[in-house]
C-alpha positions, 0 to 999 in steps of 0.5 A, spaced: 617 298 917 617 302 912 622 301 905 622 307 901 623 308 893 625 314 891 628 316 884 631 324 883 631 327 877 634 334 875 629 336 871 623 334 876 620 328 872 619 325 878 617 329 884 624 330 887 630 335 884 634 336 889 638 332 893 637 335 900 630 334 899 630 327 898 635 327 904 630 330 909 623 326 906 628 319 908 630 322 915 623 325 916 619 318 915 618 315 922 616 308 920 623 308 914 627 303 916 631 304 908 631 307 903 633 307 895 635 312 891 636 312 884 639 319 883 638 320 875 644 322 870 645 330 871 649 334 876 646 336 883 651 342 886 651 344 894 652 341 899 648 335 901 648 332 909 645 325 910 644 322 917 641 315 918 643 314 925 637 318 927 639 319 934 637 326 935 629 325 933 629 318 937 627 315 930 631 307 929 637 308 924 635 307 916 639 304 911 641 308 906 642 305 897 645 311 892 645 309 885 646 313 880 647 312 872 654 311 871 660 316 875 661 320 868 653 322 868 651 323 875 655 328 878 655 331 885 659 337 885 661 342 891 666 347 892 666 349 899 673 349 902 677 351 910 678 358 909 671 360 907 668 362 912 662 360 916 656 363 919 655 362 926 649 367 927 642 366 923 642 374 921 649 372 918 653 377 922 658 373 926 662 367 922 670 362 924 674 360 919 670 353 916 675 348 917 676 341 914 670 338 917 665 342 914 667 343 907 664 337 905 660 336 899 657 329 901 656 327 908 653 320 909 652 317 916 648 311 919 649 303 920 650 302 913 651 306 906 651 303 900 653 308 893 654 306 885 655 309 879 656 316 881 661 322 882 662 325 888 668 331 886 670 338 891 673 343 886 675 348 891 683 347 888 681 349 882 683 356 879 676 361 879 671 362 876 671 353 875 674 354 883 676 358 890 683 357 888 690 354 889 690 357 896 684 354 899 687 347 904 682 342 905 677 341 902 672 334 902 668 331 896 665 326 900 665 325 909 664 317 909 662 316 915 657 310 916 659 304 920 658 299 915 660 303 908 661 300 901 662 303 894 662 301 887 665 305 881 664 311 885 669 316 882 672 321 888 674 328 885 678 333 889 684 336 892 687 336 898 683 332 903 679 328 898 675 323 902 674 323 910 674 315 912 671 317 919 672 316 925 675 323 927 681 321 932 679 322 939 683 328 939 684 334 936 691 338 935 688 344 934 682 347 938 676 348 933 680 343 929 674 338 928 669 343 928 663 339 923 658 334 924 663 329 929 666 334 933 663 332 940 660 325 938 662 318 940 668 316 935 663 310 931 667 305 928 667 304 922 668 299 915 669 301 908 670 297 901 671 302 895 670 296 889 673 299 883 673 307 884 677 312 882 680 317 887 684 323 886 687 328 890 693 331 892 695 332 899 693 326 905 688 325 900 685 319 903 684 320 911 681 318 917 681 312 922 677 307 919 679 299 917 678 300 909 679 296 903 681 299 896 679 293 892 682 294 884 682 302 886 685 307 881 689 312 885 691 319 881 696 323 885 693 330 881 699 336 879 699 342 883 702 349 881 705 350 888 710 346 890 708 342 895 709 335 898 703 330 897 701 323 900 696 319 898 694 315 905 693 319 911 691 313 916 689 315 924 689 310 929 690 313 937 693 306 940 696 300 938 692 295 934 690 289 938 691 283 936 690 276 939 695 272 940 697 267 934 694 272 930 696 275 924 693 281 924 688 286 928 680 286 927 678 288 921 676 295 924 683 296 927 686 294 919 687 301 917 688 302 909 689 295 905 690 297 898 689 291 894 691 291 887 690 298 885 693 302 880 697 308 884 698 313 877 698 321 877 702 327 873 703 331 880 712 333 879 713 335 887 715 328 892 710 324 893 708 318 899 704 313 899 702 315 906 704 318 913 701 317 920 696 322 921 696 319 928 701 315 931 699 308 930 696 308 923 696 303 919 697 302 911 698 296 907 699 296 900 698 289 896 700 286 889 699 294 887 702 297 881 706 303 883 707 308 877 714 312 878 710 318 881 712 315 888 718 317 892 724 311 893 723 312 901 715 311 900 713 312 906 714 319 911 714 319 918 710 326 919 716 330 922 717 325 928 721 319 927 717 316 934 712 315 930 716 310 925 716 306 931 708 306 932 705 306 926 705 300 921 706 301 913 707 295 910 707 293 902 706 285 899 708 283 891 708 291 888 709 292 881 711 298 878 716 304 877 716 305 884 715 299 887 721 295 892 722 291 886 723 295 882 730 297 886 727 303 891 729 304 898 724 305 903 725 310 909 721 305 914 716 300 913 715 292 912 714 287 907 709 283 909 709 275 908 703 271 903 699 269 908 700 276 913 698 279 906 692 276 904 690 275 911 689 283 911 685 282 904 681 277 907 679 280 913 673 284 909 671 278 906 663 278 909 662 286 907 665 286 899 
């Protein structure tokens, strides 16, 4: 099997410029079982989709390495958003609304992915002509969804929907809600660790069903112009966690969010939680984290159905900070975690970091 090196220059030094193209050169190969990309300092602008599971050529999976130059030297930006609209005919006369899912300015797919030292940024929330505008939704800097995941220093940029932690939910509310590369795929669970990332965003600005750690992250909750509510963590999960009997916590793919010891800041002026369940029984945990005045006293919001307060499972442990339960604030609903049920949640991710 064959194990591909490949680096991506902006001005073409070394045979790729661009970044789909290295994408599609990887996937192509037949005989690639992994693939390690240094994409050089310098700013790559689309959209970029890589799918290392390779299911529909027949090809085996490819394992797939992105390191860049340092996340204030190698940018990846995009500005795609929901209400754009996109094209369903080849002549470009017929087109639907774009939804979440397909506003993407990365999408990364495949057994394992590993990336460093690069910023991955959607700035369709900016005003034009950086921007499509305050009016945009959802819009997605980065679409993580490989089974095995880890970044480091990796800065995530954006507005509302920052960072797609796949899998979607079995379901959706809407019809045409999860229209995008999953819509009508197995739900493939998956494992995440961010090690000292910066993430931004506004509303539900990390999302998705995957059991992941934020490991010394930095998480800024950006200002907006409208008055609008945000959250940080949107975590879904369709059906209760299953946990063994005398355990103390879910397998690491029912884990949902655990923060650990990250820094929660922002200069947003409209309420803001620490989460809300996108489905039922999401699971969110906050741990040694310290938690800047931005944050709401009651911390948590149950997404319009106290039913779900019943459900879900929103936890903290040992928080600092202005808006943390130390320093006096009242939580709506959730639990403080005892030591060893917190750093049971930590150490669940212990074999991936």
């Amino acid at each position: 099997m064959k194990v591909l090196n490949i680096t991506i220059s902006p001005a073409n030094r070394t045979g790729f410029s661009n970044l789909q193209k290295a994408f599609d050169y990887i996937t192509a190969e037949k005989d690639c079982c992994e693939a390690f990309i240094h994409l050089e300092r310098g700013v790559y602008e689309g959209q970029f989709y890589f799918d290392g599971y390779r299911k529909e050529s027949g090809l085996p999976p490819v394992k797939l390495h992105i390191k860049g130059d340092g996340s204030a030297k190698t940018l990846i930006t995009g500005c795609l958003c929901a209400t754009l609209p996109f094209s369903t005919s080849l002549d470009g006369t017929s087109f639907e609304k774009r939804g979440t899912f397909r506003s993407y300015t990365l999408f990364v797919s495949g057994p394992e992915v590993e990336m460093e030292n690069i910023t991955i940024q959607n700035t369709a929330g900016l005003q034009p002509p950086a921007g499509c505008g305050k009016e945009v939704g959802q819009a997605v800097a980065l679409y993580a969804d490989a089974a095995i995941m880890h970044c480091r220093h990796i800065a995530l940029k954006g507005f509302q929907d920052t960072l797609f932690t796949a899998p979607l939910p079995l379901a959706e509310r809407q019809p045409g809600g999860f229209k995008g590369p999953r819509e009508k795929t197995e739900r493939i669970p998956s494992v995440q660790v961010y090690d000292h990332c910066y993430i931004e965003g506004t509303v539900d600005f990390i999302y998705g069903g995957a059991g992941v750690l934020f490991n010394h992250c930095s998480i800024f909750v950006k200002k907006q112009q409208e008055s609008i509510v945000c959250y940080i963590a949107a975590p879904s999960a369709d059906v209760p966690a299953e946990i063994p009997e005398g355990a103390l916590v879910p397998d690491v793919y029912q884990a949902g969010y655990v923060f650990y010891k990250c820094r929660i800041d922002g200069d947003a002026v409209v309420p803001v939680y620490l989460g809300r369940p996108w489905r039922p029984y999401g699971r969110c945990a906050y741990i040694k984290c310290r938690i800047g005045r931005v944050i709401q006293e009651a911390g948590w919001d149950n997404w319009h159905n106290p039913e779900n307060e019943k459900k879900c499972c929103f936890a903290e442990y040992h928080n600092t900070g202005a808006g943390s339960v130390a320093a006096g604030n009242r939580r709506a609903f959730g639990s403080q975690l005892d030591r060893s049920h917190a750093y049971a949640l930590v150490a669940l991710f212990s074999i991936y970091k």
